[in-house]
PAKOL-245486 format. One record per residue (C-alpha): residue in three letters; x, y negated, z. Coordinates in steps of 0.25 Angstrom, whole numbers, padded with zeros to 4 digits, always signed. Example, Ala and Ser with C-alpha at 12.3 -4.5 7.8 and 13.67 -1.06 7.14 Angstrom:
BEGIN
ALA+0049+0018+0031 SER+0055+0004+0029 
//
This chain:
BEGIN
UNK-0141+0051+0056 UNK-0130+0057+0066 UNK-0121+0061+0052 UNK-0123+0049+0047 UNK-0118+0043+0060 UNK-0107+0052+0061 UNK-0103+0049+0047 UNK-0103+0034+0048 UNK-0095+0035+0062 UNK-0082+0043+0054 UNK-0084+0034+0043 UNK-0083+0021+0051 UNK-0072+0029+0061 UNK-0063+0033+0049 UNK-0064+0018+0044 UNK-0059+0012+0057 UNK-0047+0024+0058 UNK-0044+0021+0043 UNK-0045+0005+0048 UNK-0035+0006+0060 UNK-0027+0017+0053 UNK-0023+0005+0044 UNK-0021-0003+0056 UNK-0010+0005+0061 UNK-0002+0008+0048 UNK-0003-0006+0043 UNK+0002-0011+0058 UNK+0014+0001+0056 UNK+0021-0006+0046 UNK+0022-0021+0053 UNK+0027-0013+0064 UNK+0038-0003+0057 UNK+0040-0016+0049 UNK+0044-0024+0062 UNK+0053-0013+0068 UNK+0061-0013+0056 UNK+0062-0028+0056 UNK+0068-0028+0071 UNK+0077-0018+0067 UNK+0081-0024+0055 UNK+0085-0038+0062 UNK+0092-0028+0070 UNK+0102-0026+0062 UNK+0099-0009+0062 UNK+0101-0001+0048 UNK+0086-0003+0042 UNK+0077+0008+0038 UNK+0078+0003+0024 UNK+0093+0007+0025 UNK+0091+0020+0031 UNK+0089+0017+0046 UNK+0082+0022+0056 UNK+0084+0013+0066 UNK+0068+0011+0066 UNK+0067+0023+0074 UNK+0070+0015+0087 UNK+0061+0004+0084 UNK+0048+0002+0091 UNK+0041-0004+0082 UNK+0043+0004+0071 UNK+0038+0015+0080 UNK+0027+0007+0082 UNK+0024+0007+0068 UNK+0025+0021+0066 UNK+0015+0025+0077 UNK+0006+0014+0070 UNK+0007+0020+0057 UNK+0005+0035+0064 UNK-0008+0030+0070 UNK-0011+0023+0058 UNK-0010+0036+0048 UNK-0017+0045+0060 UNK-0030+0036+0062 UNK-0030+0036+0045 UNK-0031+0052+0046 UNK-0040+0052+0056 UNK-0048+0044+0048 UNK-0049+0053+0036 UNK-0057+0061+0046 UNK-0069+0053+0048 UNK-0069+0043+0033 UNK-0068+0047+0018 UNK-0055+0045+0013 UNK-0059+0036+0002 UNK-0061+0026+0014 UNK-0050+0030+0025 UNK-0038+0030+0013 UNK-0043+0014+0007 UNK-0042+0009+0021 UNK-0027+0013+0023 UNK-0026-0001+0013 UNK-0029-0010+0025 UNK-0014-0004+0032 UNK-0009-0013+0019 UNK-0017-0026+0022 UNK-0014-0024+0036 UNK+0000-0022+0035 UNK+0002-0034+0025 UNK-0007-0044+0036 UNK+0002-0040+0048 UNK+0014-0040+0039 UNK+0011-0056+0037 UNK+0011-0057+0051 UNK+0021-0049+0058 UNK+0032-0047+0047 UNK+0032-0059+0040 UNK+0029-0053+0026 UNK+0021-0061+0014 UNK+0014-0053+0003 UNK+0012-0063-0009 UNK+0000-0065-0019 UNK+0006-0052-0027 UNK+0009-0043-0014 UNK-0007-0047-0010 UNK-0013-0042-0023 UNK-0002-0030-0022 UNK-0009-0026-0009 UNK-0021-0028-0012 UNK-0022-0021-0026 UNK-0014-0009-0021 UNK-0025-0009-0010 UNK-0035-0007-0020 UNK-0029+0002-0029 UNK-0027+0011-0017 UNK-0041+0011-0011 UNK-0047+0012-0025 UNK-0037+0024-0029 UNK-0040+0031-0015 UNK-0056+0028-0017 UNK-0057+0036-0029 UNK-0048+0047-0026 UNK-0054+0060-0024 UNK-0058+0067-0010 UNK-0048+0077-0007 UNK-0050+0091-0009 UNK-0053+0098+0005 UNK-0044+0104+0011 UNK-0047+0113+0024 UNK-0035+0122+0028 UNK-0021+0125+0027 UNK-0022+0133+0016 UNK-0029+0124+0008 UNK-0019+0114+0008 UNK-0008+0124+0007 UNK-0015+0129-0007 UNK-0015+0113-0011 UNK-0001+0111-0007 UNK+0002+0123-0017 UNK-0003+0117-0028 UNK+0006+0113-0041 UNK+0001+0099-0045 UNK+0003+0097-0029 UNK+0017+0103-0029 UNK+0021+0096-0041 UNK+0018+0082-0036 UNK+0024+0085-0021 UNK+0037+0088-0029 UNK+0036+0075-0036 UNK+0034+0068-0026 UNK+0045+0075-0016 UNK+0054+0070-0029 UNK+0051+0059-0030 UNK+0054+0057-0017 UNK+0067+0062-0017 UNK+0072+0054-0027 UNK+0065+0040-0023 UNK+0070+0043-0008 UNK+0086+0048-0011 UNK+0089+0041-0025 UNK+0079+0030-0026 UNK+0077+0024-0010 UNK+0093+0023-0009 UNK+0095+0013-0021 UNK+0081+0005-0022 UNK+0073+0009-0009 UNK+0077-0004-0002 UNK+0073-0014-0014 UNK+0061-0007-0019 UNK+0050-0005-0011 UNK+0043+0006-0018 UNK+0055+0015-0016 UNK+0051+0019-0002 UNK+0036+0017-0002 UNK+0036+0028-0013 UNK+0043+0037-0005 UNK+0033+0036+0008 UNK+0021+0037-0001 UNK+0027+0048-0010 UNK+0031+0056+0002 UNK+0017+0052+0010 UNK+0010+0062-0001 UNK+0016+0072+0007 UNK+0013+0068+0021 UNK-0002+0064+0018 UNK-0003+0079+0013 UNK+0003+0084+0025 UNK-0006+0077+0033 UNK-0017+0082+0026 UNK-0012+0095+0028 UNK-0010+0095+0043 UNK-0022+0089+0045 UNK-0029+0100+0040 UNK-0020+0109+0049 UNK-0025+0101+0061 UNK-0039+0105+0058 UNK-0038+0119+0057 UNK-0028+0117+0070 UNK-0040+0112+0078 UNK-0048+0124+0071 UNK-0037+0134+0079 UNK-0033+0137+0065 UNK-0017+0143+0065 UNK-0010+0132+0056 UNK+0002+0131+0063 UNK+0005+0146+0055 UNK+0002+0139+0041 UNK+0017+0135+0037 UNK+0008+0124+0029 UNK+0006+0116+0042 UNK+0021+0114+0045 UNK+0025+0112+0031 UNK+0016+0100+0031 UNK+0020+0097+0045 UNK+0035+0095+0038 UNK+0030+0088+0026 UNK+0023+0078+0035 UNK+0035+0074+0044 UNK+0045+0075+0030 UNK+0035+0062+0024 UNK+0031+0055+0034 UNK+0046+0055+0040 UNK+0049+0051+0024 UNK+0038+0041+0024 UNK+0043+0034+0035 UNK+0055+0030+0033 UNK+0055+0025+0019 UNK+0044+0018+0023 UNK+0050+0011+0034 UNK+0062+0007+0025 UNK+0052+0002+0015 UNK+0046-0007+0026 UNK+0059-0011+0030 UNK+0065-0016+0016 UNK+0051-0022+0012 UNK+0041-0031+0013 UNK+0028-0022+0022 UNK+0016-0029+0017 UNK+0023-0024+0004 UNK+0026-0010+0007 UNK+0013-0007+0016 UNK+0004-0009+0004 UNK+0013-0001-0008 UNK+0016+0010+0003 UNK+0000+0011+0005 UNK-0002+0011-0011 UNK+0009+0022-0012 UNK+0005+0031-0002 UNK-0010+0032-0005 UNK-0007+0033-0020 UNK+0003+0046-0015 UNK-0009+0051-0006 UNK-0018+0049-0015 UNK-0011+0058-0026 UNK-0006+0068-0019 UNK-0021+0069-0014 UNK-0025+0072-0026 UNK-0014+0080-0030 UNK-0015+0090-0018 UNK-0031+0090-0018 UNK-0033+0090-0031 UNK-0041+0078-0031 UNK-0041+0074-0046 UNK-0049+0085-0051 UNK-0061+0078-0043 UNK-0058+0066-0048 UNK-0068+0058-0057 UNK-0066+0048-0070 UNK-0070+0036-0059 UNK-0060+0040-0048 UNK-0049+0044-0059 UNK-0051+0030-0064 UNK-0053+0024-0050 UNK-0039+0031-0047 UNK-0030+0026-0058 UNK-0036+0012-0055 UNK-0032+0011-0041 UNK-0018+0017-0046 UNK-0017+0005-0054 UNK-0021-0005-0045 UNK-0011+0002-0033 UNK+0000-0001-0045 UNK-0003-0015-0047 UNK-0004-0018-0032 UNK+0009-0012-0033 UNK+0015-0019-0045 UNK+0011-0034-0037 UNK+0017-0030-0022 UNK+0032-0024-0029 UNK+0031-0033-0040 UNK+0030-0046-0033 UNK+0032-0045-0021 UNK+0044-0056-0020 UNK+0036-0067-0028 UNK+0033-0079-0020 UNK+0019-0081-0023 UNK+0007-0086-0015 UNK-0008-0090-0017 UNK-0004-0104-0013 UNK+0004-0104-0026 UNK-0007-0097-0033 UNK-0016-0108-0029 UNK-0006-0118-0033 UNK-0003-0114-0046 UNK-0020-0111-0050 UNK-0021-0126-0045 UNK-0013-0130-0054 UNK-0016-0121-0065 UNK-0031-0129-0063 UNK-0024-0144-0062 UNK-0017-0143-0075 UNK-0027-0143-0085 UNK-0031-0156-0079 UNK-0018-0161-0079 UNK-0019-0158-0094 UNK-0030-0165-0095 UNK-0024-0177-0089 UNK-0014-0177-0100 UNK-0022-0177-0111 UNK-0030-0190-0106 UNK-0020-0197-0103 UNK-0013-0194-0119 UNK-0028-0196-0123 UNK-0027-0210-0116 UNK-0015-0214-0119 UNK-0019-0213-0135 UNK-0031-0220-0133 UNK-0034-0232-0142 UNK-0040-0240-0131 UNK-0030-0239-0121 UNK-0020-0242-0133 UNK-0030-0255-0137 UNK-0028-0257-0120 UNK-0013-0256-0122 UNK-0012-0265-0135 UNK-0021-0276-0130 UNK-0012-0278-0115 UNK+0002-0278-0123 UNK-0005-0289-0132 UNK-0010-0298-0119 UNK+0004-0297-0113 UNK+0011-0302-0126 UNK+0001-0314-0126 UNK+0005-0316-0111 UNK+0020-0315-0115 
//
C-alpha cells in the first residue's frame, strides 16, 4: 500500500514538474521575444545581424533564467515519471507559447500554422511514445564505452558537419529569410548538449556517492561540450526569434529538437535493437506526421486565410446548388405552354381595348 502510494506521489510530482517545466520555457520565448523588440525600436544592430546587444537587456535575461528553470524542473522530472510521459508534455511549451504570443506580441497563426502546430505536436508525442526505453547507464565508464562507439562517432561527425557548413556558408546568405536555417542548427547542435547532460548527471550521482569523478577527463570533456552547444544554441536561436514569427519558430524548433534527441537516443544507447515491428511503425508514422506539420507551418505561413472565410466559402458551396435550382424553374416556366396561353390571351385583350 505504501509503494503504491509512493509510486503514485512521483508519478503525479513528475507530471506537475513536466507541467511548470513548460510553463517556463514557453513563457522564455514571449520574453527573449520582447527584449529583442525594445532593442530593435532602438535602433541597436540586431541579433539577426550579429549583435549582441541583447546582452544588456533585462528582459532577455529574464527569458533566459525562464528557459533555465524550465529545462531544470524538466530534468528533475525525469526523476520521479517515465519518460514516455515527461518528454509528450514538453508540447504544451508550444501551445503556450503560440497563446501568450496572441496576446503580448501581437503575432496571428492562420488556419494552416494551427494544423502545423497541431500535427507536428502529435507526430512528436506519437514518435517519442513509441521509442524505446533507453539502455541503463550507471557510471562514467559506461558512458565513456558508448561515446566510443562507431555508429555514434560516425553520426556526431555528421552532424559537427553539417553544422559547420549550415552555420558558415548557409546562415550568412539564407539564415535571415529561411527559418529552418537556424532552427537546424540549435536542434542539431542540441543532440550534443542533451548527451552531455546525460552524462553529468550521471557524474553527479556518483559525486554524491563520494566517488572521485573530477579525475575522470570524461567529466570535463562533457563539461566543455556542454557550454560549446548551449552557448551555440543560444544565439542562433535568438536570431531566429528575432527575424521570424515566435508561435512559428517555437513549435518547428520543438519538432526539430526532439526528432535530434530522439535519434541520437537511439544512436548512442542502442535503442533500435529493442525495438518492435509496432514501435518501428509507430516511429516512421510520427516522422511523417512531424513532416506534414512541418510542410503546413513553412509552406503557408504568409496565406491570409481564416475560418471565417472557411465558413463563408462552405456557405456558399451549400447555397449554390439551390440557386441552380432556381434557374432551372425559372427556364422550365418560362417554356410552359400555360403561361405562354397566359401570355397570348392578355396581348389579345389589349389589342381589342386598342
Amino acid at each position: 500500500m505504501t509503494g503504491t502510494l509512493g509510486s503514485a506521489y512521483s508519478l503525479y510530482l513528475g507530471v506537475t514538474l513536466a507541467i511548470m517545466s513548460s510553463i517556463f520555457i514557453g513563457s522564455s520565448f514571449i520574453l527573449k521575444k520582447k527584449g529583442l523588440l525594445r532593442l530593435a525600436d532602438k535602433g541597436v544592430t540586431r541579433a539577426g545581424q550579429g549583435g549582441f546587444s541583447y546582452l544588456k537587456e533585462w528582459l532577455w535575461w529574464a527569458g533566459l533564467i525562464s528557459m533555465g528553470l524550465g529545462e531544470a524542473l524538466n530534468f528533475a522530472a525525469y526523476a520521479f515519471a517515465p519518460a514516455t510521459l515527461v518528454t509528450p508534455l514538453g508540447a504544451l511549451s508550444v501551445l503556450i507559447c503560440a497563446i501568450l504570443s496572441s496576446y503580448y506580441l501581437d503575432e496571428k497563426l492562420n488556419v494552416h500554422g494551427k494544423l502545423g502546430c497541431i500535427l507536428s505536436i502529435l507526430g512528436s508525442t506519437v514518435m517519442v511514445i513509441h521509442a524505446p526505453e533507453e539502455e541503463e547507464v550507471t557510471s562514467l565508464h559506461d558512458m565513456e564505452m558508448k561515446l566510443r562507439d562507431p555508429g555514434f562517432i560516425v553520426f556526431a561527425v555528421l552532424v559537427i558537419i553539417i553544422s559547420i557548413v549550415l552555420i558558415f556558408g548557409v546562415a550568412p546568405k539564407k539564415g535571415q529569410t529561411n527559418i529552418l536555417v537556424y532552427i537546424s542548427i540549435c536542434s542539431l547542435i542540441g543532440a550534443f548538449s542533451v548527451s552531455s547532460v546525460k552524462g553529468l548527471g550521471i557524474a553527479i550521482k556518483d559525486l554524491i556517492h563520494r566517488e572521485p569523478v573530477y579525475k575522470h577527463p570524461l567529466f570535463f570533456f562533457l563539461l566543455v561540450v556542454l557550454a560549446l552547444s548551449v552557448g551555440t544554441q543560444i544565439t542562433f536561436l535568438n536570431k531566429a526569434l528575432d527575424m521570424f514569427n515566435t508561435s512559428v519558430v517555437t513549435p518547428i524548433y520543438y519538432v526539430f529538437f526532439t526528432t535530434m534527441v530522439v535519434t541520437c537516443s537511439i544512436i548512442l544507447f542502442k535503442e533500435w535493437s529493442s525495438m518492435s515491428i509496432g514501435d518501428i511503425i509507430g516511429t516512421l508514422c510520427g516522422f511523417l506526421t512531424i513532416i506534414t506539420g512541418i510542410f503546413l507551418l513553412h509552406a503557408f505561413k504568409n496565406t491570409n486565410l481564416t475560418w471565417t472565410q472557411i465558413s463563408s466559402n462552405l456557405k456558399k458551396e451549400k447555397q449554390g446548388p439551390l440557386r441552380h435550382e432556381d434557374q432551372h424553374t425559372l427556364l422550365d416556366n418560362m417554356e410552359s405552354p400555360v403561361l405562354v396561353y397566359e401570355d397570348d390571351d392578355t396581348l389579345s385583350r389589349v389589342n381589342e381595348l386598342r
